[in-house]
N, C-alpha and C positions, 0 to 999 in steps of 0.2 A: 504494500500500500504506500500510495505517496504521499509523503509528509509536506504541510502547509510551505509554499517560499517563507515565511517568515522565519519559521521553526528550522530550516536548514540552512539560516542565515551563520555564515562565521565570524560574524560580527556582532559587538554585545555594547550597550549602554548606546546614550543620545549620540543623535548624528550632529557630527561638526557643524559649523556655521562660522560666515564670515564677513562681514561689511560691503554691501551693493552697492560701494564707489570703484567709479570705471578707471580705471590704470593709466593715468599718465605719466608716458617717459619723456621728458625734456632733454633738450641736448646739456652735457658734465662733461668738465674735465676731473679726473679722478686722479690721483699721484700716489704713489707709494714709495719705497723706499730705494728701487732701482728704475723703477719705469712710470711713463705719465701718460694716462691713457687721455687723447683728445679730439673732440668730435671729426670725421673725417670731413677733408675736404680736399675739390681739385686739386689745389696747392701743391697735397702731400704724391701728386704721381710721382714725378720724378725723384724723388727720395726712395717711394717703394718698388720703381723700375727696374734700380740700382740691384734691391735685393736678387730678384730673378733667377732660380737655377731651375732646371726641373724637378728634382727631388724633392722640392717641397711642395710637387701640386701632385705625387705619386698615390695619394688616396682624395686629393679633393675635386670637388664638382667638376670642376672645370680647368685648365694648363693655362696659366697667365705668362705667355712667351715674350710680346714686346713691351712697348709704355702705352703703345695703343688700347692694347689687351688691359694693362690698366686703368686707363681711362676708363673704358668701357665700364669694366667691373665697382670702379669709384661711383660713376655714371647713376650705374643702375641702384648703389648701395642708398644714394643721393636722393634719389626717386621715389625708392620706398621705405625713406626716412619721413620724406616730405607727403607720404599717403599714412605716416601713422604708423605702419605694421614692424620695423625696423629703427634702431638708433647703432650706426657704426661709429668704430673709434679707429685715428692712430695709433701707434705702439708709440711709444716716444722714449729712446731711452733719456734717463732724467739728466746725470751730469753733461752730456752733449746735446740733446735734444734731434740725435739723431734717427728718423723713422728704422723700426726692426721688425714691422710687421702690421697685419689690421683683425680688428676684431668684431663683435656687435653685439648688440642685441636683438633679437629677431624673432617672427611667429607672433606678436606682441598681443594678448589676449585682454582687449580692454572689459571686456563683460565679466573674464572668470579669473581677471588679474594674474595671467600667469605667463611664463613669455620661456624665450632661448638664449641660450650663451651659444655663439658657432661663428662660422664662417672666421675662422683663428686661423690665419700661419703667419710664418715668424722666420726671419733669417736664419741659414744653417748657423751662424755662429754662436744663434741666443739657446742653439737645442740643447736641451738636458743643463740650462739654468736656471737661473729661476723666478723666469720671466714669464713664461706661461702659467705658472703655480702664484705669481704675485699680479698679475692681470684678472684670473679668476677670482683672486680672494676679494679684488678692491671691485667686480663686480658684481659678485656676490653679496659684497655687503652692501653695492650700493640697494643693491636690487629687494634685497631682506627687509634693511635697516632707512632706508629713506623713502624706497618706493611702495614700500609693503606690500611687495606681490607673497602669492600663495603656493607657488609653483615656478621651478627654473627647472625646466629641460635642458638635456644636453642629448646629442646624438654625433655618430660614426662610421665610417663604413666597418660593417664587420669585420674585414681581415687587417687595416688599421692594428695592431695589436699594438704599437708607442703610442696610436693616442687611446685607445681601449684603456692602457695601465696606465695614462697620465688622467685622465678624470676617472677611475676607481681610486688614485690615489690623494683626489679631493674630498672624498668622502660621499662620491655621490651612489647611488644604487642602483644596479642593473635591472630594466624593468623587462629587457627581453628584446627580440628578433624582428623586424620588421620586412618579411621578407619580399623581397622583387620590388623595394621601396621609391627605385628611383633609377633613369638613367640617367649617366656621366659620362666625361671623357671619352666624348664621340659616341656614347652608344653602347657603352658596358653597362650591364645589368647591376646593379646597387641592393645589397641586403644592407640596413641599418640597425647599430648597434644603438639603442634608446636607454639610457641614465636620468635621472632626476635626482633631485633637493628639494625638501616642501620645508615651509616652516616653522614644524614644531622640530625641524633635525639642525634648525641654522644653526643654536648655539654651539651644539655638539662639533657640527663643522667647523665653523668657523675656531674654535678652539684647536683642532689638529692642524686647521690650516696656519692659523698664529704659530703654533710650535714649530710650525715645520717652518715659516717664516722670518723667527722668532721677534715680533712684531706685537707681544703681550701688552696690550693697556693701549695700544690704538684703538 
């Protein structure tokens, strides 16, 4: 016999709730303690043209080859900044303020307040510093602590396995497989790797991300 949906529920006590104000992201510059994240703009092509290799467009959407290619890419990030659903950054490192990369916010959910960290990469020479792990934290908290969203997604291509272990080791959670999610790079079939952070985890994150930053009492 089949038992009631309620009764088969694995879930126990009231259901969450949370404040029906729609999520506005404003354009921020955010600074930390090696790197300054600020709003993108044309300006920064030729800075991030510079970076250009291909190994670092080797799992993402699309191969950024000339400065054109950047343009384009600034273009569009511009576009659906200016629609609402995106806020892209600079990388900026802070003692020279020289660009190492771009980042954003994206997916931006003004109804359920909850949005993306993506569209990251970063000069070969910043990999495996800790610039990546200090960009996430300062948007992380901006996103927790000032914007009071409910929800940061993070996603991957599956086979991605550096960036796979670089956001499982922000503390975010594997929520599973998105499979045949997307094509890329001309036409290759895309599985995504899909991570999240929700609210009641910030503190806990944000405290490993601090130690691992060691940035305690910002």
């Amino acid at each position: 016999m089949m038992r009631p949906m309620s009764a088969m529920s694995p879930e126990s006590g009231p259901v969450p709730t949370r404040e029906l104000t729609p999520l506005v992201v404003p354009p921020v510059s955010l600074e930390g303690g090696s790197v300054r994240l600020e709003p993108l703009a044309l300006a920064h092509v030729p800075g991030l043209a510079a970076l250009l290799e291909p190994e670092i467009f080797e799992h993402f959407n699309s191969v950024l080859r000339t400065p054109a290619d950047v343009e384009a890419y600034v273009a569009a990030a511009l576009k659906a900044a200016e629609a609402g659903v995106e806020r892209p950054f600079v990388i900026l490192e802070r003692e020279t303020g020289t660009p190492v990369g771009t980042t954003r916010y994206l997916d931006i959910q003004r109804t359920h307040r909850t949005l993306e960290i993506g569209s990251t990469w970063l000069a070969r020479r910043v990999w495996r510093s800790r610039v990546n792990t200090e960009c996430k934290f300062l948007l992380l908290r901006h996103a927790f602590e000032s914007l009071g969203v409910m929800r940061v997604q993070l996603k991957t291509d599956r086979r991605n396995t550096r960036s796979r272990t670089a956001i499982e080791r922000l503390g975010a959670r594997f929520e599973g497989i998105l499979r045949h999610h997307m094509l890329v790079r001309g036409g290759q079939v895309r599985d995504s790797a899909y991570y999240s952070i929700v609210d009641t985890e910030w503190p806990e994150v944000k405290a490993g991300l601090a130690r691992k930053l060691d940035v305690t009492g910002r």
